[in-house]
C-alpha positions in Angstrom: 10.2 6.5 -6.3 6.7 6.1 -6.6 5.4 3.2 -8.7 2.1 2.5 -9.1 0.5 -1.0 -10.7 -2.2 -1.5 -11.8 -4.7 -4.9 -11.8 -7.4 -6.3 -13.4 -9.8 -9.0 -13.0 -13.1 -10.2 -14.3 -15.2 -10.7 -11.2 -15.7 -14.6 -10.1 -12.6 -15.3 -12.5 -9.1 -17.4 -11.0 -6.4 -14.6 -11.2 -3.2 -14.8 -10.7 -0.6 -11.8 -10.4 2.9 -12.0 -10.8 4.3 -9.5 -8.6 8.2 -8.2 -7.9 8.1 -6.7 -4.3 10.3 -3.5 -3.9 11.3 -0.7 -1.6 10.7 2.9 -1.4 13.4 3.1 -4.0 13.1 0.4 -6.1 15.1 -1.8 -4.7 13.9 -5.7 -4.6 12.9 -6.7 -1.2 14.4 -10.1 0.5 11.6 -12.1 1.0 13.0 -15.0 2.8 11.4 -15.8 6.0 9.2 -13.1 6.3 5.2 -12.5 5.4 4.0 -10.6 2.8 0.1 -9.4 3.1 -2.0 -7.9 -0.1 -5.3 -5.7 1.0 -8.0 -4.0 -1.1 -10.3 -1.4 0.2 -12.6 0.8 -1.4 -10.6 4.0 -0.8 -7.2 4.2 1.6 -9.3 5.6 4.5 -11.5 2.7 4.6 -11.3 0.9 7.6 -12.9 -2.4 6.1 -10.7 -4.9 3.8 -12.6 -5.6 1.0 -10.0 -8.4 0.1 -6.8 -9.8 1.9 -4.7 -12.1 1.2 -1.1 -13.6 3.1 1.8 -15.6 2.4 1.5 -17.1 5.6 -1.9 -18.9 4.2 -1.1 -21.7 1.7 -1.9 -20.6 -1.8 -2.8 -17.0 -1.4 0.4 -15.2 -1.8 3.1 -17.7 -3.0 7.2 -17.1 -3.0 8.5 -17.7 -6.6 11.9 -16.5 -6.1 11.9 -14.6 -2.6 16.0 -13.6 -2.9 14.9 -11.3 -5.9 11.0 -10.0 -4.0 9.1 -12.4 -6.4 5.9 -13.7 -5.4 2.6 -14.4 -7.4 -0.6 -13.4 -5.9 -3.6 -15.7 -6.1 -7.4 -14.5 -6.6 -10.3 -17.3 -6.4 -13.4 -16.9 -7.8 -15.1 -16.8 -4.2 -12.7 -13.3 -3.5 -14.9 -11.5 -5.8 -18.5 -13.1 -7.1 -20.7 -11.7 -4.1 -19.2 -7.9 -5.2 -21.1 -5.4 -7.4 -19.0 -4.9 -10.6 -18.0 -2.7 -12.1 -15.5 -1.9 -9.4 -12.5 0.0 -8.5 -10.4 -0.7 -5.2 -6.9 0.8 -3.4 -4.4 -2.3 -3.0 -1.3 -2.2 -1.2 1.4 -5.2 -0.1 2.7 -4.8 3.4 5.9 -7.1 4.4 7.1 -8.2 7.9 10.7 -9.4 7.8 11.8 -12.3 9.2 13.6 -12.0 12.5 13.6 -8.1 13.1 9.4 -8.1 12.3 10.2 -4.6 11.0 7.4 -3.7 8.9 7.4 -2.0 5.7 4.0 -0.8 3.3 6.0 -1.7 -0.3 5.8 -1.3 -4.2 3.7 -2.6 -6.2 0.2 -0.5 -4.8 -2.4 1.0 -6.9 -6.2 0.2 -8.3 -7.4 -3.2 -8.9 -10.2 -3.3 -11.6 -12.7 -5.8 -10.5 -15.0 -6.2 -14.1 -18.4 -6.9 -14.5 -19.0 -10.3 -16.0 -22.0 -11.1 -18.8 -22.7 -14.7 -18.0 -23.7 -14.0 -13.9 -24.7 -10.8 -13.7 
């Protein structure tokens, strides 16, 4: 199953994404005791993370219900102001599981829109 999801942001603007964590085949993911990490590169190849984020830091990625793979993902406006906008990165959610530490790249991925804004160009 391949699900891709899409994001948007105006750059320097609070975001917030409410995200449902899945598997290869759709299936929500337990999140209990485990560590969920968001990155954003310019292209998949990249080898430098143009943002990152981790449930393991307070207020970056945030359980909301982790039995059913909800979690809300939190951009501040210091994630993004210093980036030239318009601009278009690769995002993918990688989770480690509690106790095993298997890891798993899962759903959602795909292109987060970081917009131009008027008022600080």
């Amino acid at each position: 199953m391949t699900t891709q999801v899409d994001l948007e942001l105006i750059r320097g603007d609070d975001a917030t994404f409410d995200i449902v964590v899945r598997d290869a085949v759709g299936k929500s993911v337990n999140l209990t005791g485990g560590i969920l990490r968001f990155t954003a590169r310019t292209r998949s190849s990249s080898l430098t993370e143009i943002l990152a984020k981790s449930s393991a830091v307070v207020g970056e990625i945030t359980f909301t219900d982790q039995i059913n793979g909800m979690a809300s993902l939190a951009l501040v406006p210091a994630d993004t102001e210093a980036l030239y906008a318009p601009l278009s990165l690769v995002y993918d959610f990688e989770f480690t599981a509690g106790g095993t530490g298997l890891v798993t790249t899962v759903l959602p991925a795909g292109i987060l829109y970081i917009r131009r804004d008027i008022t600080h160009p």
